[in-house]
TORLUMKOL-77434 format. One record per residue (C-alpha): z, x, y; residue in one letter; chain. Coordinates in steps of 0.02 Angstrom, whole numbers. Example, Ala and Ser with C-alpha at 12.3 -4.5 7.8 and 13.67 -1.06 7.14 Angstrom:
2
c3:c1:c2:type:mol
390:615:-225:A:A $
357:684:-53:S:A $
This chain:
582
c3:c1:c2:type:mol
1341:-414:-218:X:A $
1448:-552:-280:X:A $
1486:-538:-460:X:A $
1399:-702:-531:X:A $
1276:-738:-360:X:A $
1112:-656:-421:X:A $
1018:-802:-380:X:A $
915:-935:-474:X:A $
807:-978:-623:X:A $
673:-1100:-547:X:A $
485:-1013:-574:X:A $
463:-839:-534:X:A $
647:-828:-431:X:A $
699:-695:-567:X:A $
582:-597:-450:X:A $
750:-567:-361:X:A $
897:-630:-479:X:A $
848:-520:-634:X:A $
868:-349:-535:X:A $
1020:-393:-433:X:A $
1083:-446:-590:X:A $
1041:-261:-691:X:A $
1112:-192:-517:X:A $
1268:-312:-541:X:A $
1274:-238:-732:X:A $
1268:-87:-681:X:A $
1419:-77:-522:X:A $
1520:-150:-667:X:A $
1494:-351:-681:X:A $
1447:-351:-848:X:A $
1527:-502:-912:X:A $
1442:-604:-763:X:A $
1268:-502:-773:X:A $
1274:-531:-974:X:A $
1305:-726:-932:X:A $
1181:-748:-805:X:A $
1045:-646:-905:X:A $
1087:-734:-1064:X:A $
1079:-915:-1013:X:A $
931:-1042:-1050:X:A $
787:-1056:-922:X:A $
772:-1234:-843:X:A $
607:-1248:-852:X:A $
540:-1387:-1000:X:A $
382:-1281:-1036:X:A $
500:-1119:-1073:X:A $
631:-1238:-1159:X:A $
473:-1332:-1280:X:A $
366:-1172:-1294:X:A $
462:-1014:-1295:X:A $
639:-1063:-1368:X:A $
707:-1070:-1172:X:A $
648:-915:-1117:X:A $
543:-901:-977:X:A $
383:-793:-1022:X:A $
261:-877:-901:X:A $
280:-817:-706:X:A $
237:-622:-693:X:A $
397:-570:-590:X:A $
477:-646:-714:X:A $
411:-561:-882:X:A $
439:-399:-808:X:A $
608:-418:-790:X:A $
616:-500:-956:X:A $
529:-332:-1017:X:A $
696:-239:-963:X:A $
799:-337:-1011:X:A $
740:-334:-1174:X:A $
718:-157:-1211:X:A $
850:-71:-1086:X:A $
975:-190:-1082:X:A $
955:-262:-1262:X:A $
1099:-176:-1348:X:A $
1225:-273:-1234:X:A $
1150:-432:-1269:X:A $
1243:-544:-1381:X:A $
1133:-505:-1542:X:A $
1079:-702:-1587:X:A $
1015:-701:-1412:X:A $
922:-551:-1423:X:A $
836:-631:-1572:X:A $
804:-753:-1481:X:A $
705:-644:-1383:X:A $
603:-576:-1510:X:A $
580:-758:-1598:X:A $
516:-837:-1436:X:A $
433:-678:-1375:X:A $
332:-693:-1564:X:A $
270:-864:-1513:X:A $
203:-808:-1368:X:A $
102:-665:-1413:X:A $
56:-745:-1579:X:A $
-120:-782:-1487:X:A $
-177:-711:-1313:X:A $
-52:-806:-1197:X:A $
-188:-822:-1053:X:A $
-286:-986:-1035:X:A $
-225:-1025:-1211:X:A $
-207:-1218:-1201:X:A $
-34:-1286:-1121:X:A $
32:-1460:-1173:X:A $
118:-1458:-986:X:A $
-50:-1433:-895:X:A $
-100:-1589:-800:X:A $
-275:-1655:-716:X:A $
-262:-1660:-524:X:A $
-236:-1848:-540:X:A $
-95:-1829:-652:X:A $
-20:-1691:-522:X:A $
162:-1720:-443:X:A $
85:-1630:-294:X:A $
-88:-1614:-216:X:A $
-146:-1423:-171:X:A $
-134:-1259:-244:X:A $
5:-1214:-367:X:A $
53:-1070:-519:X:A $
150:-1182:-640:X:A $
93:-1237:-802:X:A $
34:-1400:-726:X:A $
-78:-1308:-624:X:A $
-138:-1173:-739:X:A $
-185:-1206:-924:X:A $
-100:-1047:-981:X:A $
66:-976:-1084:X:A $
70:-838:-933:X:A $
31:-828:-753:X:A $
-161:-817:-724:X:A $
-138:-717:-548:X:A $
-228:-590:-569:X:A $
-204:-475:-400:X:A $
-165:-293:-454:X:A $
10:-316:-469:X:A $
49:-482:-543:X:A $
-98:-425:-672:X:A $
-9:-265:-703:X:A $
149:-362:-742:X:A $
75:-495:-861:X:A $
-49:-352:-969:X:A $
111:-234:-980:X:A $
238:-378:-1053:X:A $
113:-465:-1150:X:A $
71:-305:-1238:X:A $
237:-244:-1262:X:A $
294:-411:-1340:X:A $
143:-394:-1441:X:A $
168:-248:-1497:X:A $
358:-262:-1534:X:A $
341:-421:-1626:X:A $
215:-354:-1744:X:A $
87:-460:-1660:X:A $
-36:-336:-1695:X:A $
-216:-437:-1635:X:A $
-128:-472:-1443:X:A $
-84:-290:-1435:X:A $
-248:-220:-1470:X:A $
-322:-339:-1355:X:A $
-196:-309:-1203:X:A $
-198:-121:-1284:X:A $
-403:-109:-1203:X:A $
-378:-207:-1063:X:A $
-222:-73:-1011:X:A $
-354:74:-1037:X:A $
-503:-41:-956:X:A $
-383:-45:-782:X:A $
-308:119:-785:X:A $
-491:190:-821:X:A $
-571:101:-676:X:A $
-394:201:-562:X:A $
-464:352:-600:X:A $
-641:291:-587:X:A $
-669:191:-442:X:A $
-479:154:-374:X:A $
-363:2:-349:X:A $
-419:-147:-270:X:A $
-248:-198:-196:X:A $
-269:-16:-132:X:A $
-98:84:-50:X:A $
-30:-95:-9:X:A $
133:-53:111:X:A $
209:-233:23:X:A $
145:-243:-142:X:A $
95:-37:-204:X:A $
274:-28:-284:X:A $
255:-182:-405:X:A $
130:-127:-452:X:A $
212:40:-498:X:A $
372:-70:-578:X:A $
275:-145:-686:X:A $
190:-11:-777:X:A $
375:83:-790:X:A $
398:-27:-923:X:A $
257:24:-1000:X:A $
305:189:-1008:X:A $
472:177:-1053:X:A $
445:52:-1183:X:A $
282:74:-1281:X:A $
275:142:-1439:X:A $
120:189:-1454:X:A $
85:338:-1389:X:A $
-70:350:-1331:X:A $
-25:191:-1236:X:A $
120:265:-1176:X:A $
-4:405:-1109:X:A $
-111:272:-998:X:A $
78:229:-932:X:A $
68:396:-862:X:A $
-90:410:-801:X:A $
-72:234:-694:X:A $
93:289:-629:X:A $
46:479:-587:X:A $
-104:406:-503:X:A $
-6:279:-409:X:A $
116:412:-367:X:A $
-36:495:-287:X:A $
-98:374:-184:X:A $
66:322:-118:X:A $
110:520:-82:X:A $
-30:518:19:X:A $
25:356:140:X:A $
209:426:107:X:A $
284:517:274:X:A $
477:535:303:X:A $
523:380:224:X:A $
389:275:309:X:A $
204:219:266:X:A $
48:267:355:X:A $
-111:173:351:X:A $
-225:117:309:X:A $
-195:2:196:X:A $
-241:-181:120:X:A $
-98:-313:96:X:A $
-13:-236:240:X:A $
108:-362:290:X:A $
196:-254:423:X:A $
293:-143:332:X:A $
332:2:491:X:A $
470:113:478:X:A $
597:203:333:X:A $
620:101:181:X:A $
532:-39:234:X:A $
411:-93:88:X:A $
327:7:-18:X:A $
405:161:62:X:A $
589:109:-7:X:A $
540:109:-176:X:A $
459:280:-162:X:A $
578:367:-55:X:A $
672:365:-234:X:A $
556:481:-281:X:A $
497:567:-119:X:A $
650:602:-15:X:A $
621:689:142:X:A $
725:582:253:X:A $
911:582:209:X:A $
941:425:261:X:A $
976:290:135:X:A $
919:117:153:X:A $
1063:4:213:X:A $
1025:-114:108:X:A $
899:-40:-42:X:A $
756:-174:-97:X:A $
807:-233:-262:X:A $
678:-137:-375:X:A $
760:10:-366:X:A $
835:-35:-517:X:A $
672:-3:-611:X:A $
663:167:-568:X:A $
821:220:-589:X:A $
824:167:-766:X:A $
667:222:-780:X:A $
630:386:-884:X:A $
477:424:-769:X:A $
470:538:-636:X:A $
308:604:-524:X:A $
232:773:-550:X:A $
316:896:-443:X:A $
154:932:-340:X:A $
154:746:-305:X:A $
316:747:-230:X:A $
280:903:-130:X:A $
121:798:-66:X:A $
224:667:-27:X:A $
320:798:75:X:A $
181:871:161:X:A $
198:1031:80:X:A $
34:1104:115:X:A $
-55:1203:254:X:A $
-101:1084:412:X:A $
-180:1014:509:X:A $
-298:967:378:X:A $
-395:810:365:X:A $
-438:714:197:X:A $
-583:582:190:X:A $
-565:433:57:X:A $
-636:289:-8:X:A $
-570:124:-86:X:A $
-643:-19:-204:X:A $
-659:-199:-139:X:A $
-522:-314:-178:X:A $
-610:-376:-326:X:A $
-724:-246:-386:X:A $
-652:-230:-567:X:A $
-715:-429:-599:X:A $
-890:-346:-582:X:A $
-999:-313:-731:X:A $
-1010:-113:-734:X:A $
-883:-102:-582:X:A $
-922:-51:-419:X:A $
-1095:55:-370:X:A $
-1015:123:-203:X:A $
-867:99:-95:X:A $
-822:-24:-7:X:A $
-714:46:139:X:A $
-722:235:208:X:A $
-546:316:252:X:A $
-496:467:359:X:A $
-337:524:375:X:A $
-293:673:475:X:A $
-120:778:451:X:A $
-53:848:590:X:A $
111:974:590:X:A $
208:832:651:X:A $
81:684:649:X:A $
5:580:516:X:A $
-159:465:583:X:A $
-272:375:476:X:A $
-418:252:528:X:A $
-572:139:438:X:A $
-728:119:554:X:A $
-711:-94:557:X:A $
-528:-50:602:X:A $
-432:-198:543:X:A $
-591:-317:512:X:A $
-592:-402:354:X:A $
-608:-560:285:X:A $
-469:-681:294:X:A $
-312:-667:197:X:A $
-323:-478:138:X:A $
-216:-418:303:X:A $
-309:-270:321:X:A $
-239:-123:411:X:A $
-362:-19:489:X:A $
-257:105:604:X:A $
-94:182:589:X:A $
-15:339:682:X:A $
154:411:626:X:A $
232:528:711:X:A $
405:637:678:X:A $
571:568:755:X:A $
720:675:718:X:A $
832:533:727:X:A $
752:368:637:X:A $
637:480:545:X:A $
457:395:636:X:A $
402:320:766:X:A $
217:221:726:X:A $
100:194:826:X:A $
-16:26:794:X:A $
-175:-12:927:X:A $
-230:-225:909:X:A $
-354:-320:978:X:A $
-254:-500:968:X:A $
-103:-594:944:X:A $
-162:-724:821:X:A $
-130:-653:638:X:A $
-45:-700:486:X:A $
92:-587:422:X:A $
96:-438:545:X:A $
13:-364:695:X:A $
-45:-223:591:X:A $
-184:-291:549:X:A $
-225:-420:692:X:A $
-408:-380:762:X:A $
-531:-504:878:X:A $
-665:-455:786:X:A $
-744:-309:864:X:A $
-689:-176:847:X:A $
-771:-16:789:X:A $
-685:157:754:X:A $
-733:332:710:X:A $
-611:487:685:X:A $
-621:671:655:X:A $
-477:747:621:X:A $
-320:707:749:X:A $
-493:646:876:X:A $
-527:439:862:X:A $
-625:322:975:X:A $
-619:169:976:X:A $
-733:27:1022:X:A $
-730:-159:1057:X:A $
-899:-262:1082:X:A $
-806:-415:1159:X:A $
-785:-421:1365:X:A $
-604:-427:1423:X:A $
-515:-392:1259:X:A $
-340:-352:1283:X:A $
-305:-190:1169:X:A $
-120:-219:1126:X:A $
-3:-39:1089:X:A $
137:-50:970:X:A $
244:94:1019:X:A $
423:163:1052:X:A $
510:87:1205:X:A $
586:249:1226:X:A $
423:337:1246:X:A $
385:413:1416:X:A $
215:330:1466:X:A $
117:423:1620:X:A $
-63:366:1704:X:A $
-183:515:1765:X:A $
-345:472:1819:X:A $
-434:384:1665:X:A $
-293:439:1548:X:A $
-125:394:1491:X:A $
-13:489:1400:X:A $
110:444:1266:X:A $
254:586:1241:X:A $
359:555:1063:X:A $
482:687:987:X:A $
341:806:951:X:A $
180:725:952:X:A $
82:695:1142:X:A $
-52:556:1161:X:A $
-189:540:1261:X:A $
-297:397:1285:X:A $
-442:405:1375:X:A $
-498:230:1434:X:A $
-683:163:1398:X:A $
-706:33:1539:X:A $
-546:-35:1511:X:A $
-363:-28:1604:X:A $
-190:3:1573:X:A $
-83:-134:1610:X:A $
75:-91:1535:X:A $
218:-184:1445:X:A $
161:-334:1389:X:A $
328:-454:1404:X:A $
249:-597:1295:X:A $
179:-501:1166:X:A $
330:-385:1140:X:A $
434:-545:1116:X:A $
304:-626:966:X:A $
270:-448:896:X:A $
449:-371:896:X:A $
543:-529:897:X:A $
577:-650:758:X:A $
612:-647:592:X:A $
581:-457:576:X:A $
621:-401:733:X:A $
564:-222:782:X:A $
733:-186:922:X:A $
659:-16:984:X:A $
481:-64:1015:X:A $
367:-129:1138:X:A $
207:-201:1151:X:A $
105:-122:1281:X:A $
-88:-166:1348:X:A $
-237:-135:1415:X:A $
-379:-239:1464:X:A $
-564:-213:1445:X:A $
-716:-235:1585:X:A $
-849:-371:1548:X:A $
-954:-241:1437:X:A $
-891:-128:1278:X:A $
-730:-77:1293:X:A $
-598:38:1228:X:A $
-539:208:1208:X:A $
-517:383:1133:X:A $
-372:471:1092:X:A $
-334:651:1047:X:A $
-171:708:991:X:A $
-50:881:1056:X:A $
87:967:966:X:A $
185:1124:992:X:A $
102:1220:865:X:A $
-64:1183:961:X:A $
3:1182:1160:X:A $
163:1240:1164:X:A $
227:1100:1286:X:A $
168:938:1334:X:A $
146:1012:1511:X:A $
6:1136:1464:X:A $
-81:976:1336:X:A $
-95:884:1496:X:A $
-143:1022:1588:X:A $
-290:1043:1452:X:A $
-335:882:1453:X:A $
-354:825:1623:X:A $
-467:1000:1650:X:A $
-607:917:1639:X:A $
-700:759:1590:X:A $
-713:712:1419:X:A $
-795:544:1378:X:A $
-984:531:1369:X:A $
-1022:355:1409:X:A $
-1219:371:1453:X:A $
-1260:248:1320:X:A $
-1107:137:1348:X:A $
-1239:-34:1385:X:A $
-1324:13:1232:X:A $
-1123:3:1134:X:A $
-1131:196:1108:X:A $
-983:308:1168:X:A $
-945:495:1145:X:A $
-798:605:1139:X:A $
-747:787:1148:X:A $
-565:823:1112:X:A $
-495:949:1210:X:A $
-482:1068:1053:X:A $
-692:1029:1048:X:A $
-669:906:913:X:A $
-819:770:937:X:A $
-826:621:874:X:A $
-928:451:959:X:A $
-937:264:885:X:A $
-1097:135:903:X:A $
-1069:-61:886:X:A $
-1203:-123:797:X:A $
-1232:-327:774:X:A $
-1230:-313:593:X:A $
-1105:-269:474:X:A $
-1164:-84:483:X:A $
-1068:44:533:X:A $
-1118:198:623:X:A $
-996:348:683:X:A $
-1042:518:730:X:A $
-950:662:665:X:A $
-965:821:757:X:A $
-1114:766:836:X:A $
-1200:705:699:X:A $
-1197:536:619:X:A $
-1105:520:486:X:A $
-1185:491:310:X:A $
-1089:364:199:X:A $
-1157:435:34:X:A $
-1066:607:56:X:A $
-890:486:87:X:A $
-881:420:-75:X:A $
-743:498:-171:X:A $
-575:443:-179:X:A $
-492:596:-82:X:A $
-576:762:-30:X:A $
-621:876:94:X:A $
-606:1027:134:X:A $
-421:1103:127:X:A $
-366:952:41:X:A $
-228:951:-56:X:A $
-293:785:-172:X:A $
-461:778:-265:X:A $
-536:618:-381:X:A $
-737:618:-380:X:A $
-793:467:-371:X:A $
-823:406:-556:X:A $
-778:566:-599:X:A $
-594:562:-673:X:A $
-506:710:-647:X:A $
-366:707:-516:X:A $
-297:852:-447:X:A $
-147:899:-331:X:A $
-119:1053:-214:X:A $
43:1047:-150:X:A $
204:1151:-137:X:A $
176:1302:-220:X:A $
131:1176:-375:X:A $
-26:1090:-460:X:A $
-64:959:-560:X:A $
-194:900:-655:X:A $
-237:714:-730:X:A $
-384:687:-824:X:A $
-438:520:-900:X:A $
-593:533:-1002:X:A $
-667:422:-1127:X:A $
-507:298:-1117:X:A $
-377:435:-1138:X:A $
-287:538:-1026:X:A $
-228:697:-1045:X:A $
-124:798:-880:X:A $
-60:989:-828:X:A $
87:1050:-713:X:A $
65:1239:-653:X:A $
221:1274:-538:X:A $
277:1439:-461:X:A $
């Protein structure tokens, strides 16, 4: 980095040029850090409103947070009063929707459309209000508040803290285990608890972060991120996304990022650090296989009076000793924009630390292949077992995979050998057609190209369509030989009902499991045998074996893992936590 080149000023672009300047600070620029961080905003709202400093976009207040607070005593000291003057005008009433002289009527617009400026939005602060971005604004405005003796705004932003971070621990995030955005979230509320003086606020700091630590400890697996997920904007491998940010705190691949996402500042002036059974979770530190059933909010569910009544998506993730595979039953079906990821496979590679495996029904989608879907699909899983179902003739089921990994046809299967995890997928009226030449180059071409994958295909008959797949590792077969052996012994699928869109199948370690389309937005999956009851899925992680427990509505999170557990319990607003270690 370029002592003086952190980047611009113009709306929320601090997003970027406010931590590579605190990195710049800290490798020794300070005399161009100090003068970038110090200078006047360019935007005439900031400059008329808030003395020239920018308290409106949400990337942009949380880095004005740190610099505030962590980086204030280098400031020049009229500057940093600065801060605190303008920072007292902004918190003097509640900043959101309070009336902005720069706000304009459509007609009165420089632009047509959709925008997040003042002109846009009659506010003092950015009204986004997805998990993160409303993480960012609450935390600043009530530290401001708070510091500035603005006592009104901080008891208001003080309830609406302990109103989000209840509804966590009650019902779960709604911008749930995001691979791109699960970290800002988490950045964000580090100022919180580095910075509040309060300390039962300081407290809900805690409980947010240990709980976010949680959820990403479960997706977290050597340095990459499993699925599912929502916001998944094709974050695959190491350090990529959310998983850089928390490999910080997680470890377990010793590579470093060759080039570290930016926010790693936060945490390493951060005070914080997860609960040692969290990082052992993280780690997989805890006896496998085991599988762990979950459930997650919709998108919006805190907006609703009371919060949610039930769930609105089903998880189940299965742990293997070298294999992490976790599925929903639409798969990647959701409405438009929330680039839903409905099935991701990890498995160990000695040398780039995973490889993933990602199934797809189509090539039109809008960030990433992850979560690309034609509509009909239909999934169930138990444990390492998962079938999967497609209601539309011909669909072309697409296979993101290693281009390194053998690939071998058997009678109705085809096997998939990686370091130490086999594949088998057992076809459901449908054919393997192998690498797919145009769809590698859109999928692992481009902008973010993926150099050691493939895209590789097979095509459905003219009724439902798909496959099951069942997974082998040494611990279970010794060699890939004797899986293959075991699986081609006899036949596995039961496709009687197959017209009727109902498929079974038994794993060759007798796992069942069996899928039904249904032409409503019902979903039925058979578990062992049975079908599965919805009710008895509701709470945020169990089942039995599992290292990670929250009821649902119930509040009280516990973690298994490592030798170690913790404890987080937030009840009546508060939260109080235990560690118990070896």
């Amino acid at each position: 980095m370029q002592p003086g080149k952190y980047g611009g000023t113009y709306f929320e672009n601090e997003k970027a040029s406010y931590p590579q300047a605190f990195i710049g600070f800290l490798k020794g620029q300070r005399k161009e850090a100090l003068r970038y961080l110090q200078q006047d905003d360019d935007a005439a709202w900031s400059k008329q409103l808030t003395m020239g400093v920018d308290w409106y976009p949400s990337f942009t207040i949380r880095g004005q947070v740190r610099k505030y607070f962590f980086f204030g005593q280098y400031l020049e000291p009229a500057y940093r009063q600065r801060m605190f003057d303008s920072a007292k005008l902004w918190t003097e009433i509640d900043p959101l929707r309070r009336p902005n002289p720069f706000w304009k009527p459509p007609a009165q617009r420089s632009k047509p459309g959709e925008g997040w400026t003042p002109e846009y939005h009659n506010s003092w602060v950015d009204v986004r209000s997805t998990d993160n971005l409303r993480a960012m604004r609450e935390v600043a405005v009530y530290l401001m508040a708070e510091e500035t003796g603005n006592r009104m705004t901080a008891e208001l932003y003080k309830e609406r803290l302990r109103a989000y971070v209840t509804a966590l621990y009650q019902t779960g995030m709604g911008e749930w285990d995001s691979a791109n955005y699960l970290s800002h979230g988490l950045t964000a509320y580090l100022q919180l608890y580095d910075f509040a003086q309060d300390p039962e606020v300081k407290l809900l700091a805690k409980a947010h972060l240990d709980w976010t630590c949680t959820a990403a400890a479960v997706k977290y697996y050597r340095g990459a991120w499993a699925g599912p997920n929502l916001r998944d904007y094709g974050n695959i491998g190491p350090h990529d996304g959310a998983s850089g940010e928390f490999w910080h705190y997680f470890g377990d691949w010793p590579q470093p990022a060759a080039k570290p996402y930016r926010d790693f500042v936060h945490l390493a002036t951060s005070a914080y650090r997860p609960p040692a059974a969290v990082v052992a979770l993280a780690r997989k530190e805890f006896p496998r296989p085991v599988e762990v059933l979950a459930s997650k909010p919709s998108y919006d569910g805190w907006t609703k009076p009371g919060g949610e009544t039930v769930p609105t998506y089903h998880e189940t993730t299965w742990f293997g000793h070298h294999t992490q595979v976790g599925t929903l039953p639409q798969g990647h079906l959701d409405p438009p924009g929330m680039n839903l990821n409905g099935f991701r496979l990890l498995a160990e590679n000695p040398r780039r630390g995973v490889d993933t495996l990602i199934p797809f029904t189509s090539l039109e989608f809008n960030h990433s292949h992850a979560s690309a879907t034609n509509g009909g699909d239909r999934l169930a899983q138990r444990n390492g077992a998962v079938i999967w179902l497609n209601a539309r003739p011909r669909t072309s089921f697409y296979f993101f995979l290693p281009k390194n990994a053998p690939i071998t046809d058997a009678p109705g299967v085809t096997f998939i050998q990686l370091p130490q995890t086999w594949l088998a997928l057992h076809w459901i009226d449908a054919r393997p057609r192998g690498h797919d030449a145009a769809a590698t180059a859109k999928v692992c071409g481009g902008k973010k190209p993926f150099p050691e994958d493939q895209v590789w295909r097979a095509e459905a008959g003219d009724g439902p369509g798909g496959f099951a797949m069942e997974v082998g590792e040494p611990e279970t077969y010794g060699d890939f030989a004797a899986f293959r052996k075991a699986v081609l012994a006899k036949p596995r699928l039961d496709l009687s009902r197959l017209a009727q869109g109902e498929a079974h199948f038994q794993a060759t370690d007798g796992t069942r499991v069996g899928v039904k389309l249904t032409t409503d937005a019902s979903l039925v999956v058979f578990r062992d045998g049975q079908i599965h009851d919805w009710q008895t899925h509701a709470d945020l992680w169990a089942g039995s074996g599992s290292p990670v427990s929250l009821g649902w509505k119930q509040g009280i999170l516990r973690v298994q893992a490592g030798g170690y557990t913790f404890e987080g319990k937030l009840s009546g607003g508060r939260y109080s936590f235990s560690n118990l270690g070896p």
